[in-house]
N, C-alpha and C positions, 0 to 999 in steps of 0.2 A: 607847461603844456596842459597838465590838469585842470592847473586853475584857473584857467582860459575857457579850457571845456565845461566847467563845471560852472562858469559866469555863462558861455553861450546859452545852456541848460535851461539855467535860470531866466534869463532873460526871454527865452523861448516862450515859458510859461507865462510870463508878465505879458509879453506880445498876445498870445495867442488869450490872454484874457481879458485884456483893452482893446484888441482885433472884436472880441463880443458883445464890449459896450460900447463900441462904435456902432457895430451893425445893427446894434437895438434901438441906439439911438436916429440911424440914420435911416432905419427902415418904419419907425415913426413917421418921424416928419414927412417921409417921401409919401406914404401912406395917407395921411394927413392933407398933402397937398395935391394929389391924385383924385380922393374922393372928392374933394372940396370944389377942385376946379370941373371936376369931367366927372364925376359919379354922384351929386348931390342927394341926391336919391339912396345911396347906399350907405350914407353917412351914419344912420343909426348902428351899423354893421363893424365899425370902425375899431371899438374897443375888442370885439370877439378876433378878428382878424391881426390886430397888435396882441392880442393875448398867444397866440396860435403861433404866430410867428416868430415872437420872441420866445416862447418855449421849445420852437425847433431848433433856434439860435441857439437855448444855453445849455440842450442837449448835445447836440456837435460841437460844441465850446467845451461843456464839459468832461466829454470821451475825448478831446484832441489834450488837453488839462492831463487825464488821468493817463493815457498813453505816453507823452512826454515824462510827467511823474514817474511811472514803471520802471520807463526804462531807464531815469536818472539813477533811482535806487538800486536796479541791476548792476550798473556801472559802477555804483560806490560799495557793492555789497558783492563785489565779485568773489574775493577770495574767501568769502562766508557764506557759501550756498547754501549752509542748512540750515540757517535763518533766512535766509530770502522768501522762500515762499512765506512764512506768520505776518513777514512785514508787510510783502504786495498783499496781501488778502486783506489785510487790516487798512490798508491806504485805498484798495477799489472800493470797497466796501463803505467809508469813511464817505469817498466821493461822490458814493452813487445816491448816499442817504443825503448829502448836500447838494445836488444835481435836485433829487424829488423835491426836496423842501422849498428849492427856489419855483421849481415849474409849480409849485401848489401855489404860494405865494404870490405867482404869475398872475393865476385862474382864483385869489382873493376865496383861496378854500386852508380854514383852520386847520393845519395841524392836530391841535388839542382834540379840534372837532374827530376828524379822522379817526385817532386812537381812543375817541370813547365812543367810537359807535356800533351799531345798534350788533345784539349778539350774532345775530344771523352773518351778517358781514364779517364779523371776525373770524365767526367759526370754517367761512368760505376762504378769505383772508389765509386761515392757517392754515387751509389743507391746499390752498396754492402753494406756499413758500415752504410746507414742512420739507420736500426734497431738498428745495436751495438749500436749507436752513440748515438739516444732514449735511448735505456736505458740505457747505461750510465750515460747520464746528468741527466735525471732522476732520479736517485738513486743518484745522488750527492745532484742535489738541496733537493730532500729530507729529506735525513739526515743534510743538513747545513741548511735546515729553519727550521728545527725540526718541519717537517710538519707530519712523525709519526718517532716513536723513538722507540727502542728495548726495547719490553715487554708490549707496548701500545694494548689495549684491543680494537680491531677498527672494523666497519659497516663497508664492501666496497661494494657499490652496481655500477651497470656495466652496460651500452648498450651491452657487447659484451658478457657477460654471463650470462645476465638478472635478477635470484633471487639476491637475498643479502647474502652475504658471513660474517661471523660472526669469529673472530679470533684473538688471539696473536702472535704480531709480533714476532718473536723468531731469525730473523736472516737476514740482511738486504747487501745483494752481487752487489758486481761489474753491473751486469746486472738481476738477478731476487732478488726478499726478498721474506722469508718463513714466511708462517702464520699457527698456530695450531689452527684448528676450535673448535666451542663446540663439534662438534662429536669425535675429537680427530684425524681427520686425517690432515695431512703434506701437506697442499699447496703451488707451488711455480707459483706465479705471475709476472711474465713480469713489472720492472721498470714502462716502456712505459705506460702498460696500467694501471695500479695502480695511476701514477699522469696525463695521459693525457682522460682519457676516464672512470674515475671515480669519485664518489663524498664520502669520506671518513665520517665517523661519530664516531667521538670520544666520548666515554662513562665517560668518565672522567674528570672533570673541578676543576681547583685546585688542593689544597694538600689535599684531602681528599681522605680519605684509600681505599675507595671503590669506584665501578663503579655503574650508573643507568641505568635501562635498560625500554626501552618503549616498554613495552606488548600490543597487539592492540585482542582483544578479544570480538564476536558476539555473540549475543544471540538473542532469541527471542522475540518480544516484545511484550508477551501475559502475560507477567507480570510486575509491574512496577518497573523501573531501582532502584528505593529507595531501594527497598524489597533487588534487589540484592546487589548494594553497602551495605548497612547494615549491610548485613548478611554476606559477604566474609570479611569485616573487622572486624568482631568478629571471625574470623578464623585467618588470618592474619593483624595483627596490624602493620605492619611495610612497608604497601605500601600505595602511592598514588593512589584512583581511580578517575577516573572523565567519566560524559558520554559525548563523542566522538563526536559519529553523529547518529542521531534518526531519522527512518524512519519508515512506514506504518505495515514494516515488521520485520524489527530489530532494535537492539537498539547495538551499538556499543561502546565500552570501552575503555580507557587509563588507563593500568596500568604501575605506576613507580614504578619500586622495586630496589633493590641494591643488591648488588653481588661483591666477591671480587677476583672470578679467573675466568678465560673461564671455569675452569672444574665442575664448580659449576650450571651454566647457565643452564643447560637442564633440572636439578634437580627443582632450581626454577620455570623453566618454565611450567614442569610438576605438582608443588604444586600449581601454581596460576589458572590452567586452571581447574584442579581439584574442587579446593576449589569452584569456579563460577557454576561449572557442580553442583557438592550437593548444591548449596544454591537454583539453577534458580528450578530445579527440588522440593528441600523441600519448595517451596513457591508455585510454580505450583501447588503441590499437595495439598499446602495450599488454594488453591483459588479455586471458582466454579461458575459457568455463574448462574448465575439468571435475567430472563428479559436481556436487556442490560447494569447490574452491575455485578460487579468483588467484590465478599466477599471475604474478608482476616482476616480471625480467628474473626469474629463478636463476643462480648461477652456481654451478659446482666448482669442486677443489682447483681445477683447472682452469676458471673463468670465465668457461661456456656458458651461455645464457640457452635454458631448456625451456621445451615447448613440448606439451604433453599431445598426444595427437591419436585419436581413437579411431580405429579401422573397424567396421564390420564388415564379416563374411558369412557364407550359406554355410552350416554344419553341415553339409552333405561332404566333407574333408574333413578329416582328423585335427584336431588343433595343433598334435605336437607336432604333425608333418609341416603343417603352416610355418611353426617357429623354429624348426628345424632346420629348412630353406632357406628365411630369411636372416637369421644367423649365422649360416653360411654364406649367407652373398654378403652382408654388410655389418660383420661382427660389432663395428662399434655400437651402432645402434642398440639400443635398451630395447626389448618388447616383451611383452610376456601377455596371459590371458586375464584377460579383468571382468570378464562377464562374460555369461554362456548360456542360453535358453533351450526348447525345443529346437528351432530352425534358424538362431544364427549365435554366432560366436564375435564378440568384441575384444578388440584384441588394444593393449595402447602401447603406443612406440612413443620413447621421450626424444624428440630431436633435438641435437645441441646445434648450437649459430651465432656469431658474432656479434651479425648485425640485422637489425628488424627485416631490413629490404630481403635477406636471404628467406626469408622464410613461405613464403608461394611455393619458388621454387622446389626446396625442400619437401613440403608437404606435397606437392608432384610427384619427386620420385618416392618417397613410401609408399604413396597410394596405390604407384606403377608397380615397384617392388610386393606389396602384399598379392595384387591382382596377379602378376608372374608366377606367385609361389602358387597362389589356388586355383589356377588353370592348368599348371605342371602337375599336381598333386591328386589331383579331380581326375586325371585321364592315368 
C-alpha cells in the first residue's frame, strides 16, 4: 500500500510538470495562431505576451511541484518530526530559487547579470530579504542544533512581547513555528524572534516521561512558611516546595511539580495555588496575636487546645472583684490581670476547646461572663 502511494506521489509530480510543458507549449502555438490570423497588427507584441504567460505557467507549475513535494516528505518523514521542518525549508527554498531562475530565463535576463549588479540594487535587495533571510536561518539552525524540536514543551519569554509564553511546539516552518499554549490557543512566532531575542526554557531534561514545572507563589507572612509547606504537602505529596524569598511582608515560594502534556498545566496550576490558599487561611485562622506571640493550636497536659483571649474593662471596679466573680462562676477558666492603666484594666482568660468551630461561641460567653461580673460589682 505504501509503495503504491509513494508511485502515485511520484507520478503526480511528473504529471503536474509535463501538464506545464504542455501548456507552454500549447499556449504558444495557440498564441501564434490567433495573432497571426485575427491580430496581425499585434504580432510584434507576440514574444512579451509568450514571455508573460509562460512565466505564470511555471509559477503555478512550480507551487503545485513544491506542494506535492511537501507533502510527500511529510508522509515519508512522519515518525521524524524533528527533522522535518530543516528538510521542508531546505526543499521550498531549493524550489523557489529554481522556479526564479527559470522565470528569468523566461524574460532572457542573466542570472550572473542580476548578482553582479549595481551596489544600490543590492543594498535594496538586502534590506528586502534581510527579514526572510532571519528567519529562515533561523529556523534552520534551530531545528539542526535541536535547540527546540517538534513536541518540546517550551518557556519562551521575550523583550518584544514581554510576559512568558508557555507552549507546544507543534510545527516548525520555513520562516515561522507554531506553538499551542496552555490555554489552547495556536501561536505563530517569527523564526527571528524565537532564536534571536528570546531566552527559551526547556521543561524537560532527559528521558524522563514528564515535564517539571516552576510555580513561584506569594503569601502573606503573618503566618509561618513551616505551617504552610506542611500543610500543602499533606494535600499534595508529589511536589517540591522550598521558600524562595522572605520578606517583612511576604513570604514567597518555589513550587516544582510535574506534568506530562501542556493540556494538563492549568489544571495543575489551579490545584497547587488552591491547595496553598486552604492551608495559609486554615492556619490563619489557626493562629491569634497574644502580646507580640503568634499561638498555633497551644495544647495542655490534658489535650486541650488554648486560646488566649483578652477582656478590657472600665477601672471604675476593683480588679479583684472582677476575678473574683468570674472564678466563682466558671472556675475552670484561667484569668488573671495582665494590664491596668488610669481607666481600664485588661484582663486575659485562656479558653480551652477541642475544636476550632467551638471558639466564637466560646469567646461569646467570656465576654458575657466578664460584662456580668462588671455590672454586678459596679452597682
Amino acid at each position: 500500500m505504501t509503495n503504491k502511494r509513494t508511485k502515485a506521489e511520484l507520478f503526480k509530480i511528473i504529471a503536474e510538470i509535463a501538464a506545464g510543458i504542455v501548456l507552454v507549449i500549447l499556449f504558444g502555438f495557440l498564441t501564434d495562431r490567433i495573432l497571426t490570423d485575427f491580430f496581425p497588427k499585434y504580432k510584434v507584441y507576440e514574444p512579451l505576451i509568450n514571455e508573460s504567460v509562460r512565466s505564470i505557467i511555471v509559477v503555478a507549475i512550480g507551487f503545485m511541484v513544491t506542494s506535492t513535494l511537501i507533502k510527500y516528505i511529510e508522509r515519508k518523514m512522519e515518525s521524524k518530526k524533528e527533522s522535518y521542518g530543516v528538510v521542508t525549508m531546505v526543499v521550498r527554498i531549493a524550489m523557489y530559487i529554481v522556479i526564479i531562475a527559470i522565470v528569468l530565463s523566461i524574460f532572457q535576463i542573466s542570472i550572473t547579470g542580476v548578482l553582479a549588479g549595481s551596489t544600490i540594487g543590492g543594498v535594496i535587495l538586502g534590506f528586502a530579504v534581510q527579514t526572510v533571510a532571519s528567519n529562515f536561518l533561523s529556523g534552520v539552525f534551530a531545528t539542526s542544533s535541536r535547540t527546540i524540536k517538534y513536541g518540546d514543551i517550551i518557556g519562551i519569554n521575550s523583550w518584544i512581547w514581554g510576559t512568558q509564553t508557555i507552549g507546544k511546539v507543534v510545527d516548525i516552518k520555513t520562516f515561522f513555528s507554531k506553538v499551542i499554549t496552555k490555554d489552547k490557543n495556536v501561536i505563530s512566532i517569527p523564526n527571528s524572534a524565537l532564536m534571536g531575542n528570546s531566552v527559551l526554557t526547556e521543561y524537560k531534561t532527559g528521558d524522563e516521561p514528564y515535564y517539571t514545572y516552576p510555580l513561584s507563589i506569594t503569601t502573606y507572612a503573618d503566618v509561618p512558611s513551616d505551617k504552610i509547606i506542611d500543610g500543602v504537602r499533606k494535600i499534595i505529596d508529589d511536589v517540591d516546595i522550598y521558600l524562595n524569598t522572605k520578606s517583612g511582608m511576604t513570604n514567597v515560594f518555589l513550587v516544582l511539580f510535574k506534568f506530562h502534556g501542556i493540556e494538563e498545566l492549568n489544571k495543575k496550576m489551579d490545584e497547587i495555588n488552591l491547595a496553598f490558599d486552604n492551608v495559609y487561611w486554615k492556619v490563619r485562622s489557626a493562629s491569634y496575636v497574644y502580646g507580640n506571640q503568634i499561638f498555633f493550636h497551644l495544647k495542655d497536659k490534658d489535650g486541650f487546645y488554648l486560646y488566649p483571649l483578652n477582656v478590657t474593662l472600665n477601672s471604675d471596679v476593683q480588679a479583684e472583684k472582677i476575678l473574683s466573680y468570674v472564678n466563682k462562676s466558671k472556675p475552670e477558666l484561667d484569668v488573671y490581670l495582665s494590664n491596668k492603666n488610669g481607666s481600664t484594666n485588661v484582663f486575659s482568660a485562656i479558653i480551652k476547646y477541642k475544636d476550632i468551630e467551638e471558639i466564637p461561641d466560646l469567646i461569646n460567653k467570656v465576654n458575657l461572663l466578664f460584662d456580668t461580673a462588671y455590672n454586678s460589682e459596679k452597682v
